[in-house]
N, C-alpha and C positions, 0 to 999 in steps of 0.2 A: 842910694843903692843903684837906680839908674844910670848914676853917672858910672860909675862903677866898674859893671857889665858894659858898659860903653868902651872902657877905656881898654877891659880884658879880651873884648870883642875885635877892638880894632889893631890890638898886640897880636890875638892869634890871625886876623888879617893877613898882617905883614909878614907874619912869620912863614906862613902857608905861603902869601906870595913868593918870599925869600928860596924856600924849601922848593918849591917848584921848578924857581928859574935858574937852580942849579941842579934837579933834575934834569932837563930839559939842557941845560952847557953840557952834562956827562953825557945822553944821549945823544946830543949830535957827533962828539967826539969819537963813543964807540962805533957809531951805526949801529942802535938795538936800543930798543926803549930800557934805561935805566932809572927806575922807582926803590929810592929810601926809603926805607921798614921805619915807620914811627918808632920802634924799639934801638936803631943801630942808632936814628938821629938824636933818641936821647941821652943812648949812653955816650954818644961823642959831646955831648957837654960838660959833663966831669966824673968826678971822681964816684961821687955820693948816687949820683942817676945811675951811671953804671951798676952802685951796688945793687940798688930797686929795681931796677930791668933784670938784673942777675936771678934775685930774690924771687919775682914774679914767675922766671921763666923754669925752676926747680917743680918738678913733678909733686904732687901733692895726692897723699893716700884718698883724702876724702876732698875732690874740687869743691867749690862753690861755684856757684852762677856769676858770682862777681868775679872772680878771679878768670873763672874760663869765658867772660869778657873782655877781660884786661890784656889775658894773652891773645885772644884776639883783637885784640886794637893793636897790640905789637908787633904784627906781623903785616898790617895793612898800610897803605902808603902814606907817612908821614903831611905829607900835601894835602891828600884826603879829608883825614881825620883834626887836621889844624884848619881846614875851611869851613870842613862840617862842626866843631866846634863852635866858630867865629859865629856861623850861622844862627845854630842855636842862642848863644849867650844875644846877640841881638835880637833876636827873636823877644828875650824872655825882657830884655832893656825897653822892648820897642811901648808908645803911648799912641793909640788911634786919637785924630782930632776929635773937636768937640762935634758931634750932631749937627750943631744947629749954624755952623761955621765958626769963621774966625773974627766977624764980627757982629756977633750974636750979644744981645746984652746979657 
């Protein structure tokens, strides 16, 4: 299970790094800080994400707390939300040593 979180931790790593340093190529381009909405950067990876981003973003008579989450995670900066991710997931992978060291018998 550790390894796991390890490997999904160091996917959203990359990805967040990815997602940044082409925030970061658009913002020098325009002169003006340009930040990817976690919702645009998903729906530009296909078909089926766009429909779920779509689906989330429809008003809803009675919200839930989950939902009025969700759209909030949508609308914050993709970079963000993929580091702070990463963070977490390693967080919950991480194993403190032993006490007594590492050559304790």
């Amino acid at each position: 299970m550790r390894f796991l979180l390890r490997v999904l931790s160091f996917l959203m790593l990359v990805t967040g790094v990815l997602v940044a340093s082409v925030d970061a190529i658009q913002s020098v381009s325009a002169s003006e800080v340009v930040l990817t909405p976690l919702g645009v950067a998903l729906a530009s990876t296909g078909q089926a994400a766009l429909e779920a981003v779509q689906s989330l973003e429809k008003l809803q008579a009675d919200p839930t707390p989950w939902n009025v989450a969700l759209r909030w995670l949508l609308v914050q900066p993709a970079f963000a939300v993929l580091l702070a991710a990463a963070l977490l997931l390693w967080m919950l992978a991480y194993r403190r040593p032993a006490a007594a060291g590492r050559f304790a018998a």
